[in-house]
PyMOL CGO cylinders between C-alpha atoms (Angstrom):
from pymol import cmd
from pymol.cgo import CYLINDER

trace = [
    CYLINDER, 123.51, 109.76, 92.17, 126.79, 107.48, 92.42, 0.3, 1, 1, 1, 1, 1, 1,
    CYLINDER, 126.79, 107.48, 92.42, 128.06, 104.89, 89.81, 0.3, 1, 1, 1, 1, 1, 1,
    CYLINDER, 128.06, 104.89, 89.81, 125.87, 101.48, 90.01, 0.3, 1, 1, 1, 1, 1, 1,
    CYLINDER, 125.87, 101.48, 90.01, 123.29, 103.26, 91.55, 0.3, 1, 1, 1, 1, 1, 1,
    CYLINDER, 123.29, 103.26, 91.55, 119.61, 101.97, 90.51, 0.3, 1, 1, 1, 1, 1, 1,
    CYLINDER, 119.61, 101.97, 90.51, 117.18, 105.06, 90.09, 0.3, 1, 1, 1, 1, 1, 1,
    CYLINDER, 117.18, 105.06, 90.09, 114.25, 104.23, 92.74, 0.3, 1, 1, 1, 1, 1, 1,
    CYLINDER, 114.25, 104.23, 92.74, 110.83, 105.78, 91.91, 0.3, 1, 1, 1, 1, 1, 1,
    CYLINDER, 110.83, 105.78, 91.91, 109.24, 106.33, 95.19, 0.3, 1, 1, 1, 1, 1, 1,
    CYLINDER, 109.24, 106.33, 95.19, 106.43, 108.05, 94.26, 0.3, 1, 1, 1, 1, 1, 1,
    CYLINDER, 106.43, 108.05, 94.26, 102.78, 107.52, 96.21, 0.3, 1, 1, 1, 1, 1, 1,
    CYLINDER, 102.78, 107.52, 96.21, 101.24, 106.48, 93.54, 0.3, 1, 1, 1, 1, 1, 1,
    CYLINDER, 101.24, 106.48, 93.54, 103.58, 104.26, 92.85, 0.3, 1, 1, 1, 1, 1, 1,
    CYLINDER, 103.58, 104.26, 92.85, 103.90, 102.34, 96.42, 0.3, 1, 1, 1, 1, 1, 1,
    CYLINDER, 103.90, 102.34, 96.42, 101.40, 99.82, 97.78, 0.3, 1, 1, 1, 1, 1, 1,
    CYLINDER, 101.40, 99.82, 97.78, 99.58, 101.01, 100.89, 0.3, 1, 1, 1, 1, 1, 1,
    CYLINDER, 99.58, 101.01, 100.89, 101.30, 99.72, 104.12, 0.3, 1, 1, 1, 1, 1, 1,
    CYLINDER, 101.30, 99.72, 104.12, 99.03, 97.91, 106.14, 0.3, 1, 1, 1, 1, 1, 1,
    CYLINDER, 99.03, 97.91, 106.14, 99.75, 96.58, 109.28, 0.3, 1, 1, 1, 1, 1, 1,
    CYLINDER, 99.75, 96.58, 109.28, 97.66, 93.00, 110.41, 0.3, 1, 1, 1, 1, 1, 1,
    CYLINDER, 97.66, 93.00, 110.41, 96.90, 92.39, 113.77, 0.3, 1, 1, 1, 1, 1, 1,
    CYLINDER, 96.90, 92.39, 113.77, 99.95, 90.04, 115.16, 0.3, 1, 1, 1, 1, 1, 1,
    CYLINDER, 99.95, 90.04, 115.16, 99.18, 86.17, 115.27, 0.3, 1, 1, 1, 1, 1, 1,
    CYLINDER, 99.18, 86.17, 115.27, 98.46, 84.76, 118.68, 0.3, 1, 1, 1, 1, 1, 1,
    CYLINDER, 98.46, 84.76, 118.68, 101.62, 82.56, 118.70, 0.3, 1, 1, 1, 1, 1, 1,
    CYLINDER, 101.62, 82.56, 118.70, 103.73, 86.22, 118.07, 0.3, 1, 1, 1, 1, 1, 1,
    CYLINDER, 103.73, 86.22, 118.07, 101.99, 87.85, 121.23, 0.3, 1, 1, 1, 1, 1, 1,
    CYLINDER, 101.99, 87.85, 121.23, 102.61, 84.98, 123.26, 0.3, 1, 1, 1, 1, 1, 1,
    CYLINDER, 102.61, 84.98, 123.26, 106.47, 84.69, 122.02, 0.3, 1, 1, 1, 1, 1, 1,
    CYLINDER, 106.47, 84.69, 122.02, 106.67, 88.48, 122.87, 0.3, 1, 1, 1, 1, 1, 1,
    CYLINDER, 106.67, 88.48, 122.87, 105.51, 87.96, 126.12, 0.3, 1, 1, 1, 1, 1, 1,
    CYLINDER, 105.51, 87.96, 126.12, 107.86, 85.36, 127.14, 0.3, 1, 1, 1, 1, 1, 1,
    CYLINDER, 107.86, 85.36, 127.14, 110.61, 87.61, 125.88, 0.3, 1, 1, 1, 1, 1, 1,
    CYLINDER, 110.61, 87.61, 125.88, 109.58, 90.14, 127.68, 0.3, 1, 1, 1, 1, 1, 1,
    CYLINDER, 109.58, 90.14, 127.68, 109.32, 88.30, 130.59, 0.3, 1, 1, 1, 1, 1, 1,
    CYLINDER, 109.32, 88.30, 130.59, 113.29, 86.48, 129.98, 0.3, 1, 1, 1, 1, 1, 1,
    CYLINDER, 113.29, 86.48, 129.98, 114.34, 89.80, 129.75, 0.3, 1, 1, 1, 1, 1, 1,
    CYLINDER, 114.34, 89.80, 129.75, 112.77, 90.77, 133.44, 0.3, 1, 1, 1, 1, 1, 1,
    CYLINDER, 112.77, 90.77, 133.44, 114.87, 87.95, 134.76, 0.3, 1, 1, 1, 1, 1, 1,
    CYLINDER, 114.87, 87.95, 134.76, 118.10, 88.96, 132.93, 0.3, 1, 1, 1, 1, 1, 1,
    CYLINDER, 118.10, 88.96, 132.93, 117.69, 92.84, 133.97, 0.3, 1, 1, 1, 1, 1, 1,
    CYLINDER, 117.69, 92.84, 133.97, 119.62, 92.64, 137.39, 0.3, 1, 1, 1, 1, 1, 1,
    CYLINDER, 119.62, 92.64, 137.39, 122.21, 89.84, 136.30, 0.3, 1, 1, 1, 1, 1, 1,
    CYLINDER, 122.21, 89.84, 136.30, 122.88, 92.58, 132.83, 0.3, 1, 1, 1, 1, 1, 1,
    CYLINDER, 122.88, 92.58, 132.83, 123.08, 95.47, 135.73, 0.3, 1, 1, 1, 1, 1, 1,
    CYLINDER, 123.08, 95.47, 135.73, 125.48, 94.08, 137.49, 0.3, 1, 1, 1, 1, 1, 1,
    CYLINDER, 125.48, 94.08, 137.49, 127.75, 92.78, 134.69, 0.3, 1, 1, 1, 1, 1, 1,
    CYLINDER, 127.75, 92.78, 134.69, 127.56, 89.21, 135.20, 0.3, 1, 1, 1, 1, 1, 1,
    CYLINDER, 127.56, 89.21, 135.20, 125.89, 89.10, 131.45, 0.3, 1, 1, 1, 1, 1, 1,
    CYLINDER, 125.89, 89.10, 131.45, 127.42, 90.66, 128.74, 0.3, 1, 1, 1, 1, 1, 1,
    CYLINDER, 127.42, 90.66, 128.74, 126.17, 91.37, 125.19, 0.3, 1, 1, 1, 1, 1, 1,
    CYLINDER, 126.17, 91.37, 125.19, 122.80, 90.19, 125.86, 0.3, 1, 1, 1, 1, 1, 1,
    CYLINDER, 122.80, 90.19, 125.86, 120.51, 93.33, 124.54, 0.3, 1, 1, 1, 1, 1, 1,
    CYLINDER, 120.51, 93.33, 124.54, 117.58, 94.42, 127.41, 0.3, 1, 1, 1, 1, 1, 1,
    CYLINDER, 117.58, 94.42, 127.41, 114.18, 95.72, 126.19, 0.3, 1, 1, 1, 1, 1, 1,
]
cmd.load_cgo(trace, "trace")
């Protein structure tokens, strides 16, 4: 362990349960139109015209 290091316990016991909820409507639908902005972009990204705009 370095200098100014914190000791973590990470032990299962120790750790809450992750548990994942089911996303909230308004998060689906802003995925969506992401997803769909992102369509548009692809050929304009391809083709260099856009630059350091990430693509799903």
């Amino acid at each position: 362990m370095f200098a100014g290091q914190a000791q973590r316990d990470v032990s299962p016991e120790r750790e809450p349960p992750l548990v994942r909820e089911p996303p909230d409507q308004e998060v689906v639908e802003a995925v969506e139109v992401l997803r769909r902005l992102a369509h548009r972009l692809r050929p304009a990204a391809r083709s260099g015209v856009m630059t350091g705009i990430a693509v799903v």
